[in-house]
Structure formats: C-alpha cells, structure tokens
C-alpha positions in Angstrom: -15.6 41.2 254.8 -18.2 40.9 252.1 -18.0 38.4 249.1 -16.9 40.6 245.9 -19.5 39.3 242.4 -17.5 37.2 240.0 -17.1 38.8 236.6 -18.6 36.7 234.1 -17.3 37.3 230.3 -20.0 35.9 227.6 -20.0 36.0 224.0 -23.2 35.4 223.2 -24.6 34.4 219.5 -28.4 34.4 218.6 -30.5 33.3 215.9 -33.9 33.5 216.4 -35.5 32.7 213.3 -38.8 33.0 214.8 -37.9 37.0 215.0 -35.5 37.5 212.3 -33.0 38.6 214.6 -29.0 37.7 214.1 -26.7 38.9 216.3 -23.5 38.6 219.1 -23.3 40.0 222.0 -20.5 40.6 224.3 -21.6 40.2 228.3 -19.9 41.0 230.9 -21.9 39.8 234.1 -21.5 40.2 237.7 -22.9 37.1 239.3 -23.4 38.4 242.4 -22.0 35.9 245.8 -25.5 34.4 246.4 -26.5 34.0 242.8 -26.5 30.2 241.4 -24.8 29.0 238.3 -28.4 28.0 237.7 -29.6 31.3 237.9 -26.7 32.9 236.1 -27.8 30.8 232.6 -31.5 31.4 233.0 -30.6 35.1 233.2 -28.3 34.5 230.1 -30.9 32.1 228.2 -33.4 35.4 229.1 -31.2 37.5 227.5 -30.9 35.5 224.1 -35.0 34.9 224.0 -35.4 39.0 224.4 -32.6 39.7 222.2 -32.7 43.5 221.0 -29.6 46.1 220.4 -30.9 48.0 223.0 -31.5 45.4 225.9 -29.2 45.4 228.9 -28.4 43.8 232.1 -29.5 45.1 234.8 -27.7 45.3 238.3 -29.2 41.9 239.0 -29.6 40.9 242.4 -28.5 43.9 244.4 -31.1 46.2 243.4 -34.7 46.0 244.7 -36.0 48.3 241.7 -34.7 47.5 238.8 -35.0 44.4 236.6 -32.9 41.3 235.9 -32.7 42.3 232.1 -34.0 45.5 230.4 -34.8 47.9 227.6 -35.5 51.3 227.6 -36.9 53.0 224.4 -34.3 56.3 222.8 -36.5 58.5 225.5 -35.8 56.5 228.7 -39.0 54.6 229.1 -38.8 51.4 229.9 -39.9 49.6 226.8 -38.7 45.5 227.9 -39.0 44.7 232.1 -37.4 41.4 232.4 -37.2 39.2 235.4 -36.1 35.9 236.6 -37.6 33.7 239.7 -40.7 34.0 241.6 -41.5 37.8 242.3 -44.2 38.5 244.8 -47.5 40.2 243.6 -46.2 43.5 244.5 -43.1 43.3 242.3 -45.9 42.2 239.7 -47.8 45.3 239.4 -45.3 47.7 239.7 -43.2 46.3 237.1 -46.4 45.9 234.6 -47.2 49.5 235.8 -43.3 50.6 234.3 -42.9 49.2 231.5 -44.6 48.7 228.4 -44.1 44.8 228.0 -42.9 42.5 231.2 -41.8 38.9 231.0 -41.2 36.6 233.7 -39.3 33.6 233.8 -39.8 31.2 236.8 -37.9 28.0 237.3 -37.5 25.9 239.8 -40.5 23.4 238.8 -42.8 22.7 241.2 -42.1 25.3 243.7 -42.7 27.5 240.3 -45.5 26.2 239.7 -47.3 27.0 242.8 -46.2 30.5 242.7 -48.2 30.8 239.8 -50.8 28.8 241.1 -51.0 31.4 244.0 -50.3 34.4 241.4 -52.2 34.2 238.6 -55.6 35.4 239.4 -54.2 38.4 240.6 -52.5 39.2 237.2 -55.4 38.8 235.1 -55.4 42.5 234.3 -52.0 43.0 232.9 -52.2 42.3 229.6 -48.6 43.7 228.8 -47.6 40.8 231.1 -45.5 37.4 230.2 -44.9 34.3 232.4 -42.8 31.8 230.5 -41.5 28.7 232.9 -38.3 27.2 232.2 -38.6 23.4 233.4 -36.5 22.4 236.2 -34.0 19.5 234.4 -33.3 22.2 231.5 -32.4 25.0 233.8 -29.8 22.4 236.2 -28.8 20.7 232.9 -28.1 24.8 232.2 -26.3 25.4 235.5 -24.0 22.4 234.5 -22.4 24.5 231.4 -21.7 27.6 233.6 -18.1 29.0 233.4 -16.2 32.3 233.5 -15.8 32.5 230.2 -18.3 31.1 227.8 -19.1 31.3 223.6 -22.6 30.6 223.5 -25.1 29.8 220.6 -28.2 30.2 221.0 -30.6 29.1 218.5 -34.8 29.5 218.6 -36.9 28.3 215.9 -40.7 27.9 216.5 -40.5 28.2 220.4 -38.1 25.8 220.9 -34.3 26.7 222.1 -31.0 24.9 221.7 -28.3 26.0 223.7 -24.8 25.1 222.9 -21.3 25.7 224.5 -18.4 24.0 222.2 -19.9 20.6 221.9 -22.7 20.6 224.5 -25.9 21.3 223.5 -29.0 21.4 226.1 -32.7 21.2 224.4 -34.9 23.6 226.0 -39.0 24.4 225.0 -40.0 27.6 227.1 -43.8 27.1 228.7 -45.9 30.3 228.2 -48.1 30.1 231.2 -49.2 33.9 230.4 -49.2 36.2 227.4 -47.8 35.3 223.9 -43.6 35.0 224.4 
C-alpha cells in the first residue's frame, strides 16, 4: 500500500521590507512520503521570499508539470514559476518558456553547485530566469525546525532572511547565482 502525504498546517508571517509587503498566510501542505523535512522549509522559506496574495502551492512533488510554488496573473497565465532543487535543462526552458518570471532555488551545496556549473551556459538566454542558492548548513539548520504545525516569521531586509519559530531563529543570506531575486 502506498505512503499517504502528511498534512502540514503553517501560519506563515512576512515582512519583507525590501518589497513592502506585510502579510500571513495560512498553509496547508502535503509533504509528500519521499519529500525531506529539508525540502519541506526550503519550499516554505520559497514561499515567504515570493510572497504575493496570489501565489500558491503547487502539487509539489507528484506532478511532473507544474511548479513547486506559483502565480498566475487574473487571466490564467502564469505570472511567478517557482522551483526547488536541481531541475535538468529541459525543465529549464520549458518553465522560462511558461512563465513570465522563474526562480530557482538549489540547495544541497556542492552537489548544487555543480549543477549550475554544468547548467549555466545553457541558460544564458533567459533573461526572465532566477537561480538563488540556499547554502547547505542554513537549509539542514532549516530542516531541524520542521513540525506539523508551525507559526513562522519570516523577516527579509536587504537580501538577508531570518527565520524564526517560537524562540529559534536561523540566519539565512540567499546567493543569487542568476538574475536579480
């Protein structure tokens, strides 16, 4: 019998001063069997550092064709493609090709860092593309704060992110390897 997702419930509160945007959220996510805890807060941490009224999650891993995190504009067109991990060059140009803006967040440290070693050239014509890296020890400290049912603040003020959880608070500083984030 196949694993069910567990159901996440988040309440998630960003300030972005760098964007002027204020606002909580109320997630539910399905983290799917073979999604990480690690994974799960880089998806959430995504979230927060797109932060729009009209961005939602998407079916996550299960689906081939859709993004981690997305928004669509009031006509259906995908405005925001968002996605986590290492995609292959493939996933690359169609996604750029969908959307209007795509940002991608690898972790993993140095295995991400050769992806985009190996990647980059090849996206040199996309200019509505993003690559922002999340460094390995910020993502694991992440994972560490993972629960069923979290209150997060998130907080980003000139590129820099603080993420806290009732008195833990992890430090995180976003790399933009491509694009402006």
């Amino acid at each position: 019998m196949a694993q069910k997702s567990t159901i996440y419930k988040i309440e998630l509160s960003v300030s972005d001063m760098d964007r002027q945007y204020y606002e909580t959220h109320r997630l539910t996510v399905a983290r799917h069997p073979s999604e990480t805890d690690e994974r799960l807060m880089v998806r959430i941490v995504a979230f927060a550092l797109n932060a729009h009224e009209h961005l939602e999650l998407g079916k996550g891993l299960s689906t081939d064709d859709e993004p981690d995190i997305w928004q669509k504009s009031l006509s259906g067109e995908i405005d925001v493609w968002v996605a986590l991990g290492l995609p292959s060059e493939k996933v690359i140009r169609q996604s750029c090709n969908k959307a209007a803006k795509v940002v991608i967040y690898p972790y993993g440290g140095r295995t991400a860092e050769l992806w985009w070693d190996k990647t980059k050239n090849s996206t040199n014509r996309f200019d509505n593309l993003h690559v922002v890296n999340l460094a390995e020890g910020d993502t694991a400290a992440l994972a560490k704060l993972a629960s069923r049912t979290m209150k997060l603040q998130v907080n980003i003020q000139d590129g820099e992110v603080m993420v806290s959880i009732e008195d833990a608070a992890i430090y995180l500083t976003p790399e933009t390897w491509k694009g402006a984030a």
